[in-house]
N, CA, C and O atoms as a GROMACS GRO file, in nm:
protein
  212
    1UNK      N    1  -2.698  -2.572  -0.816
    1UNK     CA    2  -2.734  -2.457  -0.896
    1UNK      C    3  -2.646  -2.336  -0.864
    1UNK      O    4  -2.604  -2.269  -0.958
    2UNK      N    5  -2.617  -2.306  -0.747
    2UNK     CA    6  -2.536  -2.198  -0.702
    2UNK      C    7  -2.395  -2.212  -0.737
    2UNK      O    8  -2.318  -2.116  -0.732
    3UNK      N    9  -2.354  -2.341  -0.776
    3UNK     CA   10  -2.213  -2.368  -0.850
    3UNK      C   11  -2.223  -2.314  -1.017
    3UNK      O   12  -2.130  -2.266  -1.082
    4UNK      N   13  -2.294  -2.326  -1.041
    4UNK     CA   14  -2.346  -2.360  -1.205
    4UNK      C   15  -2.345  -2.165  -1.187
    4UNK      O   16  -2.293  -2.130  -1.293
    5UNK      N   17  -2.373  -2.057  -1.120
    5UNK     CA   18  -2.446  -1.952  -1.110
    5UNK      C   19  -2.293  -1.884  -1.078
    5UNK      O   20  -2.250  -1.791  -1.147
    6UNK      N   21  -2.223  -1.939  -0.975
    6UNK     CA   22  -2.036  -1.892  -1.009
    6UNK      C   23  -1.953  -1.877  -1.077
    6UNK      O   24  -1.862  -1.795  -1.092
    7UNK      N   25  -1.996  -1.985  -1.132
    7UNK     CA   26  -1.870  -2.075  -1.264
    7UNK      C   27  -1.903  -1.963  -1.384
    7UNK      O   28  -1.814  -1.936  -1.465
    8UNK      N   29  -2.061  -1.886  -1.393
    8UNK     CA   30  -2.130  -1.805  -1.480
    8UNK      C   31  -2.086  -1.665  -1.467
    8UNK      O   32  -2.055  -1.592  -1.561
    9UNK      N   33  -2.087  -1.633  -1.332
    9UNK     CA   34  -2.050  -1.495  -1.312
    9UNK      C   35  -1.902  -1.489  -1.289
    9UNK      O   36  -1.864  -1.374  -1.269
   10UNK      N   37  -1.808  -1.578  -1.286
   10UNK     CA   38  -1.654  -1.590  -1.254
   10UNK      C   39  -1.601  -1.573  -1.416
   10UNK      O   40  -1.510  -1.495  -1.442
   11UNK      N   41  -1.690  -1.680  -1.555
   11UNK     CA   42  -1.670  -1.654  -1.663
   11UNK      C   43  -1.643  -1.486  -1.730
   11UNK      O   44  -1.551  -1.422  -1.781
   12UNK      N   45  -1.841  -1.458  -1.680
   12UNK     CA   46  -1.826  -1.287  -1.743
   12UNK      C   47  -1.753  -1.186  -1.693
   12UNK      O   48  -1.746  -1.068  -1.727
   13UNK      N   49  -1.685  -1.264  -1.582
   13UNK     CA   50  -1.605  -1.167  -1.491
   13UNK      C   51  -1.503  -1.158  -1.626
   13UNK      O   52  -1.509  -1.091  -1.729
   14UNK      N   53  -1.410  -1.254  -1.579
   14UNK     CA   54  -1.308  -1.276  -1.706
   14UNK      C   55  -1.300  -1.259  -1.825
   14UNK      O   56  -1.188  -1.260  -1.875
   15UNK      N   57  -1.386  -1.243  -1.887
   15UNK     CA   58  -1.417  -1.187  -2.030
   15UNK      C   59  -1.414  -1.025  -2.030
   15UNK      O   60  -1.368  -0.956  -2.122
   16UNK      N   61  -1.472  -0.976  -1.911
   16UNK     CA   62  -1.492  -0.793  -1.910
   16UNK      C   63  -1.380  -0.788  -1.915
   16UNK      O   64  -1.340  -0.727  -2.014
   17UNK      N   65  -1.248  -0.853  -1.802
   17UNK     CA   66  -1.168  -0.781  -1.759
   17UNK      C   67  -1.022  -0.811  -1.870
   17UNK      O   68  -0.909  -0.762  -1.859
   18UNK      N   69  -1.071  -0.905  -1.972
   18UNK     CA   70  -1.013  -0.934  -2.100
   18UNK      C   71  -1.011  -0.809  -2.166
   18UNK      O   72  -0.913  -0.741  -2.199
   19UNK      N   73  -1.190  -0.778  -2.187
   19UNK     CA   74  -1.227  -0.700  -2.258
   19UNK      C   75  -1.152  -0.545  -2.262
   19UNK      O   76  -1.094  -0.495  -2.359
   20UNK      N   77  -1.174  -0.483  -2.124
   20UNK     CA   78  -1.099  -0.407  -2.066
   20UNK      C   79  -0.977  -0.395  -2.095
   20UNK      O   80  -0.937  -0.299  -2.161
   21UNK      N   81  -0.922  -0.460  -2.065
   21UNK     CA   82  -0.757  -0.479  -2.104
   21UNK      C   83  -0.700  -0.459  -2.266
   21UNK      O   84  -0.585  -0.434  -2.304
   22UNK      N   85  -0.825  -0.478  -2.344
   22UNK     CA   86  -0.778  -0.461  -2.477
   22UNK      C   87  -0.826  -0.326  -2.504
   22UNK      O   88  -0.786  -0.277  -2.609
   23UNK      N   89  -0.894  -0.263  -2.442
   23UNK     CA   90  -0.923  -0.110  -2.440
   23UNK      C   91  -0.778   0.004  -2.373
   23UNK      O   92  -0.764   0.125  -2.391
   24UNK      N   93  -0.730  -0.050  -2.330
   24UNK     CA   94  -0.632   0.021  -2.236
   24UNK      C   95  -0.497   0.003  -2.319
   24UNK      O   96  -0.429  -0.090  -2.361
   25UNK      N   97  -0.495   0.192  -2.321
   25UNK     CA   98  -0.365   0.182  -2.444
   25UNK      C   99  -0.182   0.123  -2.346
   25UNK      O  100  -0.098   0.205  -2.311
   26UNK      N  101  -0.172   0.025  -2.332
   26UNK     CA  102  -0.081  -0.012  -2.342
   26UNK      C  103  -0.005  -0.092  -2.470
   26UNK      O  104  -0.048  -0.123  -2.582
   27UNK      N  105   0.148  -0.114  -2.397
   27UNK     CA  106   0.225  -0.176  -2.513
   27UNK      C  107   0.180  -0.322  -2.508
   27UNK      O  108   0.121  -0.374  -2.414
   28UNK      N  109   0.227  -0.405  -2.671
   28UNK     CA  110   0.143  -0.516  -2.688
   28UNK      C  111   0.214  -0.621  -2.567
   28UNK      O  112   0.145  -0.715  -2.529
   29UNK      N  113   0.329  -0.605  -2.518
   29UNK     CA  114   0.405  -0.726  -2.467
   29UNK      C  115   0.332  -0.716  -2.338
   29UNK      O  116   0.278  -0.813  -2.287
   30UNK      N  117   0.332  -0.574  -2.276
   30UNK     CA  118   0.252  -0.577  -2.113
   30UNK      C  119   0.088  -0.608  -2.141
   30UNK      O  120   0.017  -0.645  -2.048
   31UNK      N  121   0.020  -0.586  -2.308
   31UNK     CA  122  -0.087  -0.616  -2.239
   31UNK      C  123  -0.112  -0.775  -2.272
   31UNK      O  124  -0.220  -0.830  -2.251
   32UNK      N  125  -0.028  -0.822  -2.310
   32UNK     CA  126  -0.006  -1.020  -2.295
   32UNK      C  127   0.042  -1.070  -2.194
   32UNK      O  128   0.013  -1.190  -2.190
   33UNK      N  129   0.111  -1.035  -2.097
   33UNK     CA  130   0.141  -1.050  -1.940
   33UNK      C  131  -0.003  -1.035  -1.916
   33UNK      O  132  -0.084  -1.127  -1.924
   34UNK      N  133  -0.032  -0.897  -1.884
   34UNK     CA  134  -0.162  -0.909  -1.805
   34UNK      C  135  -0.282  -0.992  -1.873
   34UNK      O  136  -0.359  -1.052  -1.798
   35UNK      N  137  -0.299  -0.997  -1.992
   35UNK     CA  138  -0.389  -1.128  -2.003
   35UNK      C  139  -0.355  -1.213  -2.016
   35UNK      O  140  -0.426  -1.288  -2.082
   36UNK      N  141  -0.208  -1.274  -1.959
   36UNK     CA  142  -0.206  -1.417  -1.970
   36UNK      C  143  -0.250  -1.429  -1.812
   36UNK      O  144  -0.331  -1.515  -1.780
   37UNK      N  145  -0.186  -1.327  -1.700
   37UNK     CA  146  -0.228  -1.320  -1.548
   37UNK      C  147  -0.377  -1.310  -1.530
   37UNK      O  148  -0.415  -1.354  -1.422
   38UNK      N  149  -0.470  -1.264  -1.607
   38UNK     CA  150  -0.563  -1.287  -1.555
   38UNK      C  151  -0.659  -1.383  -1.628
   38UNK      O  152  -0.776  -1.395  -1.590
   39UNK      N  153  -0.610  -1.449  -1.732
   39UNK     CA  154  -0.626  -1.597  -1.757
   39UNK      C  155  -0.588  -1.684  -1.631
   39UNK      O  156  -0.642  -1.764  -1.556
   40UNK      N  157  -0.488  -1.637  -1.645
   40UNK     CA  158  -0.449  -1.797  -1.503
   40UNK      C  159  -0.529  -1.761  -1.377
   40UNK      O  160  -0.579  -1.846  -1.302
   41UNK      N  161  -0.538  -1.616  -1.359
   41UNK     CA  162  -0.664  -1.614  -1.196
   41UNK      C  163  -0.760  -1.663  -1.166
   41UNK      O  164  -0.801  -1.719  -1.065
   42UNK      N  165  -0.848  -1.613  -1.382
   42UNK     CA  166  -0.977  -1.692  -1.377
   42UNK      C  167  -1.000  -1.844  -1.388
   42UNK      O  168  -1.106  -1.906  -1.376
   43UNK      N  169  -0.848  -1.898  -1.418
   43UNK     CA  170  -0.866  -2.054  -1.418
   43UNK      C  171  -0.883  -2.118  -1.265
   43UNK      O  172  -0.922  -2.225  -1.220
   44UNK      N  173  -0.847  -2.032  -1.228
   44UNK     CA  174  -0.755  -2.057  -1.077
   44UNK      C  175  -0.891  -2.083  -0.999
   44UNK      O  176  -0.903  -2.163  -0.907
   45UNK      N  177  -0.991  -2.002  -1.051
   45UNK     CA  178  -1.140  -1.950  -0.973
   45UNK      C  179  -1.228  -2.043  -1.017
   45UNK      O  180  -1.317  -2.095  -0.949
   46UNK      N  181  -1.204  -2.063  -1.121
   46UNK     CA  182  -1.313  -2.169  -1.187
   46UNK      C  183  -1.258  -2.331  -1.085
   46UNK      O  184  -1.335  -2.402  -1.021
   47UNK      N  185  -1.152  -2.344  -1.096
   47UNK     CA  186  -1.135  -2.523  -1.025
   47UNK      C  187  -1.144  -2.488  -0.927
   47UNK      O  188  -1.127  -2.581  -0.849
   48UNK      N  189  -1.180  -2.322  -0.837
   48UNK     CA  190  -1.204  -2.370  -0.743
   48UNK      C  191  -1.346  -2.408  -0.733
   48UNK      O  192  -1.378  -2.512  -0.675
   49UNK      N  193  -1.436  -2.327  -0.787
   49UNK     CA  194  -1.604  -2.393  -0.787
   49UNK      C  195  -1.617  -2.521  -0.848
   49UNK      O  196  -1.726  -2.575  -0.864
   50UNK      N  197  -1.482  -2.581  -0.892
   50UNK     CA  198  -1.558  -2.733  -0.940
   50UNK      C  199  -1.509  -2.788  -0.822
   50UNK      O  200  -1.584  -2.884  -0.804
   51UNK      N  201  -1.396  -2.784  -0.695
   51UNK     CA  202  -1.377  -2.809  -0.563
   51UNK      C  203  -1.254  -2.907  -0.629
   51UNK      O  204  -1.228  -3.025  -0.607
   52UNK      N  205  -1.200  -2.825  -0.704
   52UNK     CA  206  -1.030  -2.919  -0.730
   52UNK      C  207  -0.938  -2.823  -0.618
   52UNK      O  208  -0.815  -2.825  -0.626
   53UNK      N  209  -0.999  -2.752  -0.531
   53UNK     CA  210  -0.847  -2.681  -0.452
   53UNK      C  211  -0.957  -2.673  -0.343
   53UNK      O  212  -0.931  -2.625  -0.232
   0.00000   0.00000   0.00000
């Protein structure tokens, strides 16, 4: 259950900080770097609660 309760709060993490990012007046190319970087962090976080790393 406490995996299932990570994987949940690691998701809405990643979505705010999506969210966020599309609020913040930057240019379109830096703000696709930074959400492609914090796509790959939150992937990065998620295999780790399924125990692939």
């Amino acid at each position: 259950m406490n995996v299932l309760i990570g994987i949940l709060i690691t998701f809405l993490v990643i979505v705010l900080v999506l969210w966020l990012v599309q609020r913040l007046p930057l240019d379109g190319r830096i703000r696709q770097i930074v959400q492609a970087v914090v796509i790959i962090i939150g992937i990065i976080s998620l295999l780790k609660y399924l125990a692939v790393f």
